[in-house]
KOLPALUM-880125 format. One line per 5 residues: number of its first residue (from 1); for each residue x, y, z of C-alpha. Coordinates in nm, 4 decimals. Example, Ala and Ser with C-alpha at 12.3 -4.5 7.8 and 13.67 -1.06 7.14 Angstrom:
2
1) 1.2300,-0.4500,0.7800; 1.3670,-0.1060,0.7140 .
***
This chain:
349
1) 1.2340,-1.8809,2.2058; 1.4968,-1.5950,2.0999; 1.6715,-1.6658,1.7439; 1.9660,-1.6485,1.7902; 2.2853,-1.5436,1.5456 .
6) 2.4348,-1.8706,1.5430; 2.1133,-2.0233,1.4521; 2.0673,-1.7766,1.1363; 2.3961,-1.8767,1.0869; 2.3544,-2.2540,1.0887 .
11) 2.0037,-2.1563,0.8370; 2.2185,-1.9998,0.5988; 2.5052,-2.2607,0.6337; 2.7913,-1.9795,0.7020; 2.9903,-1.8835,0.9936 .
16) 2.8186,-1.6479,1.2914; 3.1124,-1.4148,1.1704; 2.9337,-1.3916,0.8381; 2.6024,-1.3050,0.9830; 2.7803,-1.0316,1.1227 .
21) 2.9299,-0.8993,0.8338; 2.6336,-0.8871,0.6533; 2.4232,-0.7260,0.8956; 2.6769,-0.4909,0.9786; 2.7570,-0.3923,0.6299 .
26) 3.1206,-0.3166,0.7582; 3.2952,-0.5691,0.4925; 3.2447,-0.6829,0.1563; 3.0150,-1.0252,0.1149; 2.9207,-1.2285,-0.1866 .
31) 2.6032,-1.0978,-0.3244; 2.5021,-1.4814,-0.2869; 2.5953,-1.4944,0.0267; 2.4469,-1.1713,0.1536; 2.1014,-1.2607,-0.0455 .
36) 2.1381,-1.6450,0.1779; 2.2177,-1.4704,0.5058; 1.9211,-1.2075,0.4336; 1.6916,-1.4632,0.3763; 1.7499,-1.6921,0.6873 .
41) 1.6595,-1.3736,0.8855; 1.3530,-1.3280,0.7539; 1.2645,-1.7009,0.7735; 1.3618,-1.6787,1.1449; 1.2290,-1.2978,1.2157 .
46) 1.5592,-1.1971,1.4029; 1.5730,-0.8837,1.4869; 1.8620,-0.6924,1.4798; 1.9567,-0.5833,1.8039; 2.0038,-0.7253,2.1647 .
51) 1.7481,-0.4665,2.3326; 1.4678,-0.5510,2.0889; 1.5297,-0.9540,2.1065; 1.4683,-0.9500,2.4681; 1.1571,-0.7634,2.4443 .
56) 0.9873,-0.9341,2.1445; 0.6788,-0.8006,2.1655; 0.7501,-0.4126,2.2299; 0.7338,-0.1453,1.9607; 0.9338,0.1478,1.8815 .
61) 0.8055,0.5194,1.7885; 0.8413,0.4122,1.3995; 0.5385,0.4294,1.1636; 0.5681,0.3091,0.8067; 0.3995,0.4102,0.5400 .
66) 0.3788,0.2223,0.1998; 0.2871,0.4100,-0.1460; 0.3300,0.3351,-0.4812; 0.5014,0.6687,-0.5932; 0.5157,0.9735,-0.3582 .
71) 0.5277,1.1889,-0.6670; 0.1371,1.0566,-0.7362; -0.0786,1.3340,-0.5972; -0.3285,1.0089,-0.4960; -0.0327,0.8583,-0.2749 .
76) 0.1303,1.2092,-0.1847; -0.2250,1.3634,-0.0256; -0.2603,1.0281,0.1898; 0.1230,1.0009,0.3130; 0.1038,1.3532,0.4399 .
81) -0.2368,1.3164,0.5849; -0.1195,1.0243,0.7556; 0.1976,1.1827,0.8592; -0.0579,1.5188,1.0437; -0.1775,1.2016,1.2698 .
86) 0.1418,1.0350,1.3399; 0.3290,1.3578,1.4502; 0.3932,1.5051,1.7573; 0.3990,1.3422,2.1513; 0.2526,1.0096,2.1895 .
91) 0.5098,0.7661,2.1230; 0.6295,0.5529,2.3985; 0.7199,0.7556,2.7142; 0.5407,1.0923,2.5579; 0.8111,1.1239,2.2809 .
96) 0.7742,1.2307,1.9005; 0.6622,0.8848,1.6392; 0.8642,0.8533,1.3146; 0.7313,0.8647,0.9996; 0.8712,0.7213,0.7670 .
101) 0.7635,0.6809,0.3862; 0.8847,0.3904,0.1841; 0.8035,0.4522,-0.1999; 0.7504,0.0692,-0.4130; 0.7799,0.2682,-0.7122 .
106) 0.4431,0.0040,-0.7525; 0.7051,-0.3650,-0.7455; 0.5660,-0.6377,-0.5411; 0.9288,-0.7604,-0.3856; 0.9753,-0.3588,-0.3113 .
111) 0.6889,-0.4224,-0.0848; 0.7895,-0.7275,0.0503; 1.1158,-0.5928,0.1639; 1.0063,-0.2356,0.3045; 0.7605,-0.5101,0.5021 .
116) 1.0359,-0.6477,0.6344; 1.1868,-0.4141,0.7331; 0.9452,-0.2644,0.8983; 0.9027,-0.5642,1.1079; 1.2762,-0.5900,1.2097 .
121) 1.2592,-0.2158,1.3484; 0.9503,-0.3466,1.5882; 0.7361,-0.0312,1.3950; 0.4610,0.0385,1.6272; 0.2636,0.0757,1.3020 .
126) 0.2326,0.0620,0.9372; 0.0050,0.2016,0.6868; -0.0496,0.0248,0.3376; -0.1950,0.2616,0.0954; -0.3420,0.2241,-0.2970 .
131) -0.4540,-0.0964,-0.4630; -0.2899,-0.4429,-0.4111; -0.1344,-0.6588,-0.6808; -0.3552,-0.9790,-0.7667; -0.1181,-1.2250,-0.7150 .
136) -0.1714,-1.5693,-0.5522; 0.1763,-1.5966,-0.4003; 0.2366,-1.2698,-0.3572; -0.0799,-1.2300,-0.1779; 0.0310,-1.4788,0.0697 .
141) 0.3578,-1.3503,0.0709; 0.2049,-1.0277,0.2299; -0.0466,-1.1805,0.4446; 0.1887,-1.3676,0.6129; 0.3921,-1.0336,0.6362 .
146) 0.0699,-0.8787,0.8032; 0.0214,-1.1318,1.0567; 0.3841,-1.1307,1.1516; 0.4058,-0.7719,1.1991; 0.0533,-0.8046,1.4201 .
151) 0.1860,-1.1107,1.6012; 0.4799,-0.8442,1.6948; 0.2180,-0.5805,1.8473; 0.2365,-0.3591,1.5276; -0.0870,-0.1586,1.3990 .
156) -0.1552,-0.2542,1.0443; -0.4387,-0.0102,0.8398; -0.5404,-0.0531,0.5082; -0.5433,0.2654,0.3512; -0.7526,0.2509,0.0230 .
161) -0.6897,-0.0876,-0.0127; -0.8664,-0.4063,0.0032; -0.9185,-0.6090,0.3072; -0.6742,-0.8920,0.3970; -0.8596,-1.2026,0.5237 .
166) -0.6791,-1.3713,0.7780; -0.4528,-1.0994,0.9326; -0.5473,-0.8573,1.2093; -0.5101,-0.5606,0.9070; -0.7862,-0.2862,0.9550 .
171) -0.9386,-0.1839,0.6320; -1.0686,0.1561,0.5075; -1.1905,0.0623,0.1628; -1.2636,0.2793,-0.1399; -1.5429,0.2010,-0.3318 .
176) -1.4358,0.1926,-0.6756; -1.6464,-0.0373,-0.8485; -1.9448,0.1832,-0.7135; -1.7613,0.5667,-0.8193; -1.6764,0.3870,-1.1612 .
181) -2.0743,0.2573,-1.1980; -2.1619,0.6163,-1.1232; -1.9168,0.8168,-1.3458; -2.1044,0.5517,-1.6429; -2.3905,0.6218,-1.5669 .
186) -2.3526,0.9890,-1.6021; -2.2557,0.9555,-1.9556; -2.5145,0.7215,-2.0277; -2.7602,0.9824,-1.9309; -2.6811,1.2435,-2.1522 .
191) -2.7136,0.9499,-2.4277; -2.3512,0.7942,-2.4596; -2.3481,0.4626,-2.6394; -1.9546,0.4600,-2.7438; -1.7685,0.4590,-2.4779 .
196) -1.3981,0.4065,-2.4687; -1.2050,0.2850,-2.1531; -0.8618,0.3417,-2.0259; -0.7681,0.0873,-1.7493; -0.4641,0.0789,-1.5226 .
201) -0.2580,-0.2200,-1.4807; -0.4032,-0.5673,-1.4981; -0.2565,-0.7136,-1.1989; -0.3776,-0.4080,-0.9751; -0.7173,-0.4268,-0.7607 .
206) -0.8172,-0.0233,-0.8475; -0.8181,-0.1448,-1.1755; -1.0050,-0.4653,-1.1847; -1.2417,-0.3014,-0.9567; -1.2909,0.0176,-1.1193 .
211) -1.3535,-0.1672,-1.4768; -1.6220,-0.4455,-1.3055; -1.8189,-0.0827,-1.2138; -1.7847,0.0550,-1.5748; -1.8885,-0.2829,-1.7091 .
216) -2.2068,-0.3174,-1.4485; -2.3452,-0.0231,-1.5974; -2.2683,-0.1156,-1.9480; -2.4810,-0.4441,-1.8780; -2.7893,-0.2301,-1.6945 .
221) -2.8448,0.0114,-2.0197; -2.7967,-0.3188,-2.2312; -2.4681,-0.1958,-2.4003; -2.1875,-0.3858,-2.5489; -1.9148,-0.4548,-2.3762 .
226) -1.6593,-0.4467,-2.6875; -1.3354,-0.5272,-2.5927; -1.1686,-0.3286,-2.8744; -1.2815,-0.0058,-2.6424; -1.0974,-0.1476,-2.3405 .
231) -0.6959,-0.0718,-2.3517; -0.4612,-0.1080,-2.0058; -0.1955,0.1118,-1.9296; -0.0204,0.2672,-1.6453; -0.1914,0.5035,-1.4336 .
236) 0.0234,0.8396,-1.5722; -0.0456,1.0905,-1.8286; 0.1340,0.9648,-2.0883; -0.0677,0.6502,-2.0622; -0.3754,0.8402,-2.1136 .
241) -0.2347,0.9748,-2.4476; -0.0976,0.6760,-2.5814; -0.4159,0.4644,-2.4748; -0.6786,0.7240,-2.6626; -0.4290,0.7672,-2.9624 .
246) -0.5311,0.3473,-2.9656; -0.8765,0.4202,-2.9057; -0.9511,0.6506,-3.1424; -0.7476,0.3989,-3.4160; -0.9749,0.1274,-3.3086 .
251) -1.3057,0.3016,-3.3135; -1.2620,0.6618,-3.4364; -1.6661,0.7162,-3.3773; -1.6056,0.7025,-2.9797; -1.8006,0.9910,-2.8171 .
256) -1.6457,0.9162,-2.4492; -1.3069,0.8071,-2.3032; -1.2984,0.6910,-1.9277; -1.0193,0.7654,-1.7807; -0.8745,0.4951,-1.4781 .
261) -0.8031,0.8224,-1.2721; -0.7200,1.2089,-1.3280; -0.3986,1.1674,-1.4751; -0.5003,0.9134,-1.7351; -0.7550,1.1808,-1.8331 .
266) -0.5169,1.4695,-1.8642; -0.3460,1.2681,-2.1187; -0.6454,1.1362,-2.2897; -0.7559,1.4924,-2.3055; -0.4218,1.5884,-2.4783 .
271) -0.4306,1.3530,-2.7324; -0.8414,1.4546,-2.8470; -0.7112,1.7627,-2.8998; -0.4307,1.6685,-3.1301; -0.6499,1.4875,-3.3021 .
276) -0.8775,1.7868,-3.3988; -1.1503,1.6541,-3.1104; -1.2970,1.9428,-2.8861; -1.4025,1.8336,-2.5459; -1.6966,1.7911,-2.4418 .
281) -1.8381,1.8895,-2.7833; -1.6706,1.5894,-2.9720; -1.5680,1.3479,-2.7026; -1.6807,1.3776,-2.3559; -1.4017,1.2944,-2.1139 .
286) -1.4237,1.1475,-1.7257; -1.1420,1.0663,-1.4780; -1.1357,0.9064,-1.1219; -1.0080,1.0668,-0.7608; -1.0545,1.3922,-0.7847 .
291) -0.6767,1.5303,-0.7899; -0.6083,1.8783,-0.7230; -0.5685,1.9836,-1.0409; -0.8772,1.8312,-1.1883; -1.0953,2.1489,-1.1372 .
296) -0.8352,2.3970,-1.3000; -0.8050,2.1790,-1.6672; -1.0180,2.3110,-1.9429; -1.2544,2.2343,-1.9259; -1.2599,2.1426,-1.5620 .
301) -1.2898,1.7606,-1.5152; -1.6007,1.5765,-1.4805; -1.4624,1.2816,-1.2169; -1.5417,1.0979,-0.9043; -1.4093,1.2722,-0.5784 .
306) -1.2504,1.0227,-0.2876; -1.1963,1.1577,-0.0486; -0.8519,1.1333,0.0363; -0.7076,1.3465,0.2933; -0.9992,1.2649,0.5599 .
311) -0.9323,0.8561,0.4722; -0.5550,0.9368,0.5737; -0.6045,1.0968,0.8338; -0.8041,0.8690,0.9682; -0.5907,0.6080,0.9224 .
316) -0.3275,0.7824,1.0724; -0.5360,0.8203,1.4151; -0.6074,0.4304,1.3932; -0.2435,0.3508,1.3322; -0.1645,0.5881,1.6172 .
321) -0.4921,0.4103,1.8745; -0.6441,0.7620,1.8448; -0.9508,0.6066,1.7002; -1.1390,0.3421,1.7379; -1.1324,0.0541,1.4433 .
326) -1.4748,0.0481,1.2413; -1.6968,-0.2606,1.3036; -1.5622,-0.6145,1.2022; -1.2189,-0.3946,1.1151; -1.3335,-0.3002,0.7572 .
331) -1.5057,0.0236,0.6765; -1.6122,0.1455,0.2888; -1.5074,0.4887,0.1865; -1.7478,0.6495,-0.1097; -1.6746,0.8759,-0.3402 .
336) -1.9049,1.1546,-0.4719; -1.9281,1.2126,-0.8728; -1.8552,1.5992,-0.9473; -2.0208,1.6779,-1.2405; -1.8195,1.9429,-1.4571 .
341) -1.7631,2.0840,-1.7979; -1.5607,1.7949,-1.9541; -1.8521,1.6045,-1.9870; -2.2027,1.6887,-2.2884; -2.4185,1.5150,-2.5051 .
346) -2.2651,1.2916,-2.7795; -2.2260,1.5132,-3.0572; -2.4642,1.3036,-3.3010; -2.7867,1.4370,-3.0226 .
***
């Protein structure tokens, strides 16, 4: 049945002309108000417009796409290879599809809203990119969002991100608990024993995920998991350099830092060498995604490569029902470890 604006009206317990108001943003409302009206839409899924209400279940040209921080070379290489797949004819009647990027700056009720929105304007699709916040109820929150936005005939693709049980969300899946298991490894090998880790965020799923592979290879070579040698931090440079100046405070006999991605290194690196610490003669240093920039430091970056551009892309021709969905909707991207010069023997070998 077709919500109507008298019946967000009678939700929010205000006048249809309210509704209006607020939806029209053509006269000034109580922010208590506005936030009741806003709401009762949401609760009811109205959409907007006459044309779209009739025709519930038809899509426009519009494809969102969700990233933490455009600025992020890890979000920026995926929006724009998502974007290459979305552009040009194929929209409804032949015509050009939208793309439109919607930066979270990484908040949970950001994501919620650009969601929303998203479902209001009937996208035809929407791309989620980057880990997901371990939250129970925001977890719901979004899975509900998901299987609204299906219910609606919008694409939804997981781009990097975990699977959502219970929604019609296809999945493409980096494997970071296997890179970071890898990237341990490596410095186990060349006979590592003190190892210092810099995670990102607690509540994220790249970070839980990426620390659980560090940790498994900890366990196999029978090595302490100290928790002094663990600190969390944002996934920027100058969390890297605060995070080993703490490191090296806790335990200055560390001869390796891990690094929860490229930019965490970068900073890490930094702050070894303020401290009089050479890389890799002193302190061998590792990152995660393979940015850009990673081969050009010095020395270059030892690091695990996703690969990034081909995952968007394909994402983008799955969005756009250019490619087929993998089996069971969920496929597992690797990454490859790229061994470089950031990376030795501990310096007591």
């Amino acid at each position: 049945m077709t919500v109507t604006l008298a019946d967000v009206a009678a939700r929010a317990q205000v006048s249809p002309a309210t509704v209006s108001r607020v939806l029209n943003g053509n006269y000034p409302v109580a922010a208590s108000t506005r936030e009741r009206v806003l709401k009762a839409v949401d609760e009811l899924d109205y959409v907007l417009n006459g044309p779209a209400s009739s025709l519930a279940a038809a899509t426009s040209d519009l494809v969102g796409i969700l990233v933490n921080d455009i600025a992020d070379p890890f979000f920026g290489i995926m929006a724009s290879a998502i974007q290459s797949e979305i552009g040009g004819p194929g929209g409804r009647a032949g015509g050009e599809r939208l793309a439109v990027v919607c930066n979270t700056g990484g908040s949970p009720d950001r994501e919620l809203t650009y969601l929303t929105l998203l479902q209001r304007q009937r996208a035809a699709a929407v791309v989620l990119t980057g880990g997901a916040v371990e939250d129970a109820p925001h977890a719901a929150a979004v899975s509900a969002k998901l299987r609204k936005l299906a219910d609606a005939g919008t694409r939804v693709v997981l781009c990097g991100r975990p699977p959502v049980p219970g929604t019609q969300a296809i999945a493409l899946a980096f494997d970071n608990r296997g890179g970071a298991r890898r990237l341990t490894e490596h410095l186990i090998a060349l006979g590592h024993r003190r190892l210092g880790y810099i995670a990102g965020p607690e509540e994220r799923t790249t970070t839980r995920h990426r620390l659980e592979g560090h940790r498994e290879a900890l366990a196999a070579a029978d090595i302490e998991d100290d928790p002094r040698r663990t600190v969390y931090g944002r996934y920027d440079r100058s969390s890297g350099h605060e995070a080993t100046q703490e490191l090296l405070r806790r335990d200055p006999s560390l001869t390796a830092v891990v690094a929860a991605n490229d930019s965490v290194a970068l900073g890490a690196c930094a702050a070894l060498r303020e401290s009089g610490l050479r890389i890799p003669q002193d302190v061998s240093v590792v990152g995660f995604d393979d940015l850009p920039f990673s081969v050009d430091t010095v020395p270059a970056l030892t690091t695990v490569r996703l690969p990034l551009a081909e995952a968007g892309a394909r994402a983008g021709r799955i969005a756009t029902g250019r490619e087929e969905p993998p089996p069971g909707g969920v496929a597992t991207v690797t990454g490859e470890l790229m061994v470089r010069g950031s990376t030795g023997a501990p310096r007591e070998a």
